[in-house]
N, C-alpha and C positions, 0 to 999 in steps of 0.2 A: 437497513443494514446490508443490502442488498447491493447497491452502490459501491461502499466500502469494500464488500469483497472482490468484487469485478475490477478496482481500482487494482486492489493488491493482486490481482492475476493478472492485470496488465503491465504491469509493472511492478513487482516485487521490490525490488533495487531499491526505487525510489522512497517507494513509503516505509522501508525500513531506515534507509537516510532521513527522511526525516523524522520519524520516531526513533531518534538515535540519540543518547541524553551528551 
Protein backbone atom coordinates (compact mmCIF):
# COMPACT_ATOMS: atom_id res chain seq x y z
CA UNK A 1 0.00 0.00 0.00
CA UNK A 2 2.92 1.80 0.11
CA UNK A 3 3.20 2.50 -3.62
CA UNK A 4 -0.31 3.70 -3.72
CA UNK A 5 0.32 6.39 -1.55
CA UNK A 6 3.60 7.78 -2.93
CA UNK A 7 1.66 7.58 -6.30
CA UNK A 8 -1.18 9.89 -4.83
CA UNK A 9 1.71 12.42 -3.45
CA UNK A 10 3.06 12.53 -6.59
CA UNK A 11 0.48 13.26 -8.27
CA UNK A 12 -2.72 14.02 -6.63
CA UNK A 13 -4.57 15.17 -9.88
CA UNK A 14 -4.14 12.28 -11.42
CA UNK A 15 -5.27 9.56 -9.46
CA UNK A 16 -8.12 11.48 -8.44
CA UNK A 17 -9.01 11.75 -12.48
CA UNK A 18 -8.94 8.51 -12.57
CA UNK A 19 -10.92 7.46 -9.71
CA UNK A 20 -13.39 9.87 -10.93
CA UNK A 21 -16.86 7.92 -11.60
Amino acid sequence: MSRLRQTVHNHPNRFIALHRP
